[in-house]
Backbone bond lengths (Angstrom), bond angles and torsions (degrees), N, CA, C in turn:
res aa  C-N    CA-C-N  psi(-1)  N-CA   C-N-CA  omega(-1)  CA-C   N-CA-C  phi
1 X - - - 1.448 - - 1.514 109.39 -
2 X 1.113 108.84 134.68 1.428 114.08 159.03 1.214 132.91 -154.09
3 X 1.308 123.02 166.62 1.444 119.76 -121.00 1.654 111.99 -148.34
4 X 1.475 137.58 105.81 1.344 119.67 -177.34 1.769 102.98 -117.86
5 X 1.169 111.11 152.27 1.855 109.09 -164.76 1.837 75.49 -137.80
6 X 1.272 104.48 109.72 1.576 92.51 140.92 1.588 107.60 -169.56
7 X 1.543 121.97 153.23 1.071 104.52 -176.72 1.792 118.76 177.25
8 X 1.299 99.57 123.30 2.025 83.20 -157.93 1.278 128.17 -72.84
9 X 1.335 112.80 32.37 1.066 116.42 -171.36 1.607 111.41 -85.52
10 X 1.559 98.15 -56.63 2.257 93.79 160.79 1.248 111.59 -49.49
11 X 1.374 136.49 -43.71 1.699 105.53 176.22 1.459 106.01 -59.92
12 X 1.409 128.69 -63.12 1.409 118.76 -169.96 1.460 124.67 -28.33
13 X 1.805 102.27 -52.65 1.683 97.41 174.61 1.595 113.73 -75.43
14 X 1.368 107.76 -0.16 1.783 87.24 176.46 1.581 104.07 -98.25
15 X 1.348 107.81 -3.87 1.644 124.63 -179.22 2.000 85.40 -61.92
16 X 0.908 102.22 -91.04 1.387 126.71 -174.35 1.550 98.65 -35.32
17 X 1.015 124.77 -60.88 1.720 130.50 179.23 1.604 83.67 -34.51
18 X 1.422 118.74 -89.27 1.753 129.73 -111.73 2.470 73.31 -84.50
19 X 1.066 105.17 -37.46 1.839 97.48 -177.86 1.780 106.74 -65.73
20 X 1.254 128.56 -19.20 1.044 155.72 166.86 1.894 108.89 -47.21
21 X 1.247 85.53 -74.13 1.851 125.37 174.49 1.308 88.01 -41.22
22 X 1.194 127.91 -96.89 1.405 157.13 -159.56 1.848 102.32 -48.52
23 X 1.008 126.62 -33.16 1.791 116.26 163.09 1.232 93.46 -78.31
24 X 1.587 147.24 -65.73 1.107 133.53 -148.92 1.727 114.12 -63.16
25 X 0.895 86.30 -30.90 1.830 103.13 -173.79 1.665 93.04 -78.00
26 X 1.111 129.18 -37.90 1.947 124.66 -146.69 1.624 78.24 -133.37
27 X 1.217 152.17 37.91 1.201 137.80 -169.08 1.870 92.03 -60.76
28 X 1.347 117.87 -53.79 1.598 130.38 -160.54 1.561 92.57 -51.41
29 X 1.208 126.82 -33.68 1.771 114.48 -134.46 1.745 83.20 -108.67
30 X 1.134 121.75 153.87 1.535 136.76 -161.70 1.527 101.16 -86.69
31 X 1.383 109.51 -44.45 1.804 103.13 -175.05 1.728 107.48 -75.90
32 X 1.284 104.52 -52.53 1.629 74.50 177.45 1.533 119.07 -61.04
33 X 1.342 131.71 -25.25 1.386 130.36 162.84 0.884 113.59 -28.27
34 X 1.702 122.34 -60.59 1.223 111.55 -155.91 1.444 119.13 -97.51
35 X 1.583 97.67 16.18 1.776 108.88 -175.16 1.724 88.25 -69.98
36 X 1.257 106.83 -81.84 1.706 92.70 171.06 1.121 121.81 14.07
37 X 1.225 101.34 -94.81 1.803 124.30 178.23 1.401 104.55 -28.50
38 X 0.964 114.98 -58.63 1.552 112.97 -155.84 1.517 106.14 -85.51
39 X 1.619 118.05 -30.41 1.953 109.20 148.29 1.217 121.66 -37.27
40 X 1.340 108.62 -52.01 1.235 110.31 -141.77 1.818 101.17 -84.97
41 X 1.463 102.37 -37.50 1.504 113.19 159.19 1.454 115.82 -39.80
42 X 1.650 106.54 -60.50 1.728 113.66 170.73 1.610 110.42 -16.36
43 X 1.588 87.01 -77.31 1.429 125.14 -169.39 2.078 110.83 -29.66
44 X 1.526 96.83 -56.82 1.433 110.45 -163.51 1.031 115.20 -83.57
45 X 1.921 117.98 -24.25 1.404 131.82 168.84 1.693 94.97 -57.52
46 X 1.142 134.71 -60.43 2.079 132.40 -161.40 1.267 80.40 -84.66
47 X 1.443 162.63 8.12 1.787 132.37 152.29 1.742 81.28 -72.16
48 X 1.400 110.04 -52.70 2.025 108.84 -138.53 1.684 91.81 -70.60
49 X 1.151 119.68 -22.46 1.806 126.35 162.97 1.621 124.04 -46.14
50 X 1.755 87.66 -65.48 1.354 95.58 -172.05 1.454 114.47 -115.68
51 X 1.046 136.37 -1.77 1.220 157.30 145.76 1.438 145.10 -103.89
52 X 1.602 107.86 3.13 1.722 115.01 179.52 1.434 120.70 9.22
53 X 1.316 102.52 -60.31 1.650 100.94 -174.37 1.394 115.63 -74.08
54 X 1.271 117.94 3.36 1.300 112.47 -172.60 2.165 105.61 -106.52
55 X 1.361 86.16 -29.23 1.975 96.18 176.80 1.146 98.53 -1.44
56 X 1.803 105.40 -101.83 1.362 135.81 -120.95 1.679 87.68 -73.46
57 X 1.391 126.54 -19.77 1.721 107.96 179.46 1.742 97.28 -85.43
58 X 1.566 116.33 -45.26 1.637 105.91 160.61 1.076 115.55 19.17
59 X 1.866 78.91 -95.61 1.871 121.73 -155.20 1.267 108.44 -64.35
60 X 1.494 132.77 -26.52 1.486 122.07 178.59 1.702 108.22 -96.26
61 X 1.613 117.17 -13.35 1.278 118.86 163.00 1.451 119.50 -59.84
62 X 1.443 118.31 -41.18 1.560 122.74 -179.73 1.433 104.27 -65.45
63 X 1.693 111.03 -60.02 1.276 95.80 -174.01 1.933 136.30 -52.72
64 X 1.777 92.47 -18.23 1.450 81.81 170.41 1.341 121.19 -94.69
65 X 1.919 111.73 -8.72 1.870 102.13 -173.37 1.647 77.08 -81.38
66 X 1.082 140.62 -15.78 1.719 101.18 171.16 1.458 115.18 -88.81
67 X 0.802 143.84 6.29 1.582 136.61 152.37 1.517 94.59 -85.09
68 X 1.205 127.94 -41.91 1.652 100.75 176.82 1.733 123.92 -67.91
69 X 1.257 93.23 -25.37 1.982 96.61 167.70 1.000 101.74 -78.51
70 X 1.393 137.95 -52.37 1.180 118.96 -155.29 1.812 105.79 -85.35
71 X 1.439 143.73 36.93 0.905 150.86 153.22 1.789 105.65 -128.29
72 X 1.299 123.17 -13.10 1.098 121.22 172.46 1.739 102.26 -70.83
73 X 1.755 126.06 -43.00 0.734 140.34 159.51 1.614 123.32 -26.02
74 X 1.320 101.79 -55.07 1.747 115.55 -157.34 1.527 82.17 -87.29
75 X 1.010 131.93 -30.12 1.548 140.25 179.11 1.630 121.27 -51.58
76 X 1.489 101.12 -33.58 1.366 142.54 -152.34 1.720 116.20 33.77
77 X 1.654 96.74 46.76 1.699 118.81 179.89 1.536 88.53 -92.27
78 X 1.763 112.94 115.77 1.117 127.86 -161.41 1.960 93.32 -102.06
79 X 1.430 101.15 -34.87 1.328 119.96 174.69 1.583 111.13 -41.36
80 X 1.328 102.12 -76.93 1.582 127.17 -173.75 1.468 87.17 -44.01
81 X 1.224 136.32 -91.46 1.568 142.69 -162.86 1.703 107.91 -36.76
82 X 1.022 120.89 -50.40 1.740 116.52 169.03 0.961 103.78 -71.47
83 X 1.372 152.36 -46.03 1.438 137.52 172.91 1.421 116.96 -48.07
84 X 1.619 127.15 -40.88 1.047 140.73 164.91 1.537 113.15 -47.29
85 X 1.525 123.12 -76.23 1.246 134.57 -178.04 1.731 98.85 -51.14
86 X 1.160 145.83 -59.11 1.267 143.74 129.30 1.016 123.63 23.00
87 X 1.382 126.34 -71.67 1.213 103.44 -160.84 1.835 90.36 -103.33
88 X 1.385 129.97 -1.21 1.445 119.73 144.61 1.700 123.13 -36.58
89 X 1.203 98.07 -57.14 1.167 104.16 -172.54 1.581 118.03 -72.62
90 X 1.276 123.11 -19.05 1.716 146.83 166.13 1.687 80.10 -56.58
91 X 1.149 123.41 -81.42 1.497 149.97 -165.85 2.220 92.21 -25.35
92 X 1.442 99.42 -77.28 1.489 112.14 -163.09 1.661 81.53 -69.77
93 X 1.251 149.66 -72.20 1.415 124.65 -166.58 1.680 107.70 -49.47
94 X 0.851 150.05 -37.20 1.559 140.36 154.48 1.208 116.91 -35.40
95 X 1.442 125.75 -46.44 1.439 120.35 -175.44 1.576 105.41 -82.16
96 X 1.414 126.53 -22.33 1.086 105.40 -171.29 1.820 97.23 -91.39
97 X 1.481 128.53 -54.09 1.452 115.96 155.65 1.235 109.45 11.25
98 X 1.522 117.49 -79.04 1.269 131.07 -140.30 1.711 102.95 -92.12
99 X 1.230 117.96 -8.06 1.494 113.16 163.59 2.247 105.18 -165.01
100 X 1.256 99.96 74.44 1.295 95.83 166.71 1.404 145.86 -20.66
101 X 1.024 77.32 -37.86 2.269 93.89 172.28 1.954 112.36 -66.07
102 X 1.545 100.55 -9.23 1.360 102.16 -168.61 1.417 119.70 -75.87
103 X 1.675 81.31 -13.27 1.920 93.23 -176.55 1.644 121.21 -69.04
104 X 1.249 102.34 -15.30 1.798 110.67 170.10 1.606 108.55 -66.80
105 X 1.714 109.81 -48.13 1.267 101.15 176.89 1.341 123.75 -86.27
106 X 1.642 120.62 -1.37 1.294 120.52 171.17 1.777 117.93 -68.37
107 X 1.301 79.25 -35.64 1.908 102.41 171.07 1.274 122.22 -64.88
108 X 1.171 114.84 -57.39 1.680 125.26 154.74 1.317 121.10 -24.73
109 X 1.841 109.57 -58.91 1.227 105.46 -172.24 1.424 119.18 -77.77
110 X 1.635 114.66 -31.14 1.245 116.37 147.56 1.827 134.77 -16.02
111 X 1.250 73.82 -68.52 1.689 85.66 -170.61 1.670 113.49 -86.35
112 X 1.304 130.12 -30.18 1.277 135.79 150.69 1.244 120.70 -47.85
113 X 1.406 123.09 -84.59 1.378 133.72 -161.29 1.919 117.05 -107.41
114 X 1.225 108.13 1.68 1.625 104.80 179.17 2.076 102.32 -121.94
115 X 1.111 96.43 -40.37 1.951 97.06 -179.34 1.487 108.75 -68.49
116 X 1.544 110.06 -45.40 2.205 99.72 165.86 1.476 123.82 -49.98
117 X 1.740 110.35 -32.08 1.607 92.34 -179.66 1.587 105.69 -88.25
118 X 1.129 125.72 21.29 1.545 117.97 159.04 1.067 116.14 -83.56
119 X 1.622 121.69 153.88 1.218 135.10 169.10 1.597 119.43 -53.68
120 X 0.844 163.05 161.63 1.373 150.71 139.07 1.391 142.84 -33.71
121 X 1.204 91.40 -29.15 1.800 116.20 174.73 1.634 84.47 -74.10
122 X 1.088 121.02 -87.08 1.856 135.86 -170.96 1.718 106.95 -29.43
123 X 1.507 107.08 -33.44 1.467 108.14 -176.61 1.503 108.68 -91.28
124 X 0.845 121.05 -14.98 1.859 113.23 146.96 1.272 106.75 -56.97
125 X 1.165 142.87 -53.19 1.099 136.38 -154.98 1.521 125.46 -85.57
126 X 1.146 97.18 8.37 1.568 119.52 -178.98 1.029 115.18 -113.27
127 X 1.481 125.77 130.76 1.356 114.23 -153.53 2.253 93.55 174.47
128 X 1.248 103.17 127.13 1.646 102.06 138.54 1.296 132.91 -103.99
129 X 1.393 108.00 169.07 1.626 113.18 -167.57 1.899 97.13 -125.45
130 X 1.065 103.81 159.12 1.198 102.57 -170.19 1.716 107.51 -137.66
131 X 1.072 142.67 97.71 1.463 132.44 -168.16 1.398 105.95 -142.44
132 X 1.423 93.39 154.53 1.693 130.85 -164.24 1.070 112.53 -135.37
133 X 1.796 128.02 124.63 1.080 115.69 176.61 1.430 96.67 -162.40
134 X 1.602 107.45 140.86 1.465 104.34 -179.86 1.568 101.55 -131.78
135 X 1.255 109.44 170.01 1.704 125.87 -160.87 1.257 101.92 -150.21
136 X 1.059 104.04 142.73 1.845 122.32 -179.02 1.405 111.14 -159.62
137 X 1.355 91.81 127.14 1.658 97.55 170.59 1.620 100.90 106.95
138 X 1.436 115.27 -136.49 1.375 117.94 154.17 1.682 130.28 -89.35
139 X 1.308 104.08 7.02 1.229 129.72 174.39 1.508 110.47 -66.64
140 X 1.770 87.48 126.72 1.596 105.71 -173.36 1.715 105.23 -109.37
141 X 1.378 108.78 177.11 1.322 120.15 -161.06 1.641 97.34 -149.68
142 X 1.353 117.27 116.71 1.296 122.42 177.17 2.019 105.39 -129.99
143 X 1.501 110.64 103.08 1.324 120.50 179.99 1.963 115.50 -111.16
144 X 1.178 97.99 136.75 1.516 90.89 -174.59 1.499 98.00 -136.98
145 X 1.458 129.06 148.40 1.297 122.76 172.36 1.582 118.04 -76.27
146 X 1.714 109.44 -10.01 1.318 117.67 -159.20 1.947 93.01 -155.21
147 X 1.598 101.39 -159.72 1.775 102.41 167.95 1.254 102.30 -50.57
148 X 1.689 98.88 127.92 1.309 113.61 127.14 1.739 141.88 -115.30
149 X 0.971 127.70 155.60 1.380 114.02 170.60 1.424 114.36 -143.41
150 X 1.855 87.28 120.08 1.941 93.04 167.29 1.484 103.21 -113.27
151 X 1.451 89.39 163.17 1.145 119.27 174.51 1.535 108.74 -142.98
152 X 1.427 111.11 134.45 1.208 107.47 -166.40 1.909 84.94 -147.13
């Protein structure tokens, strides 16, 4: 068996998570404010790219799952907020499904226009993993991007 996992869609939602973080935490202070802005801009610029007709419902979709996180937040409904980021990420695995080649520019926008408005601390934390592993025989394969724990 073998096996390849990779895919930009977990950075994107932790893109959005940690720019997320950063208004709720700095709501008062103007630059993290406008980190938002400038995701969410990211964000609506690759619908109006690769999806035009889809933008303008986008751009008013983001603006409300972030008033719904960011009161899911104040809520401290940890649930609601991953369900949210969730079904984003349902969202960007659909677009790439539906045209594979998109993942260069999903990456792009990543690393261009959504990883600069993070803090520095947050941009460590952003990151893909890329793994390969093959098995033969009765030979098993246990890969994790982070902790794992077996017990066998």
């Amino acid at each position: 068996r073998t096996g390849l996992s990779t895919s930009p869609i977990l950075p994107a939602q932790r893109h959005f998570s940690h720019v997320n973080d950063q208004a709720r935490s700095n709501s008062s202070r103007k630059p993290e404010a406008d980190a938002w802005e400038q995701a969410r801009a990211g964000a609506v610029a690759l619908w109006r790219r690769v999806r035009p007709e889809q933008a303008d419902t986008v751009e008013k979709e983001l603006a409300e799952v972030r008033t719904q996180v960011l009161a899911a937040r104040h809520d401290g409904d940890l649930d609601t907020e991953r369900a949210l980021a969730g079904s984003w990420q349902v969202r960007l695995q659909q677009l790439l499904r539906e045209d594979p080649a998109l993942g260069a520019e999903l990456r792009r926008v990543l690393d261009e226009e959504l990883t600069p408005v993070l803090t520095p601390a947050d941009q460590t934390q952003i990151g893909s993993i890329l793994m390969r592993a093959t098995a033969s025989g009765h030979g098993r394969v246990y890969q994790a991007g982070r902790d794992q724990h077996i017990t066998e």
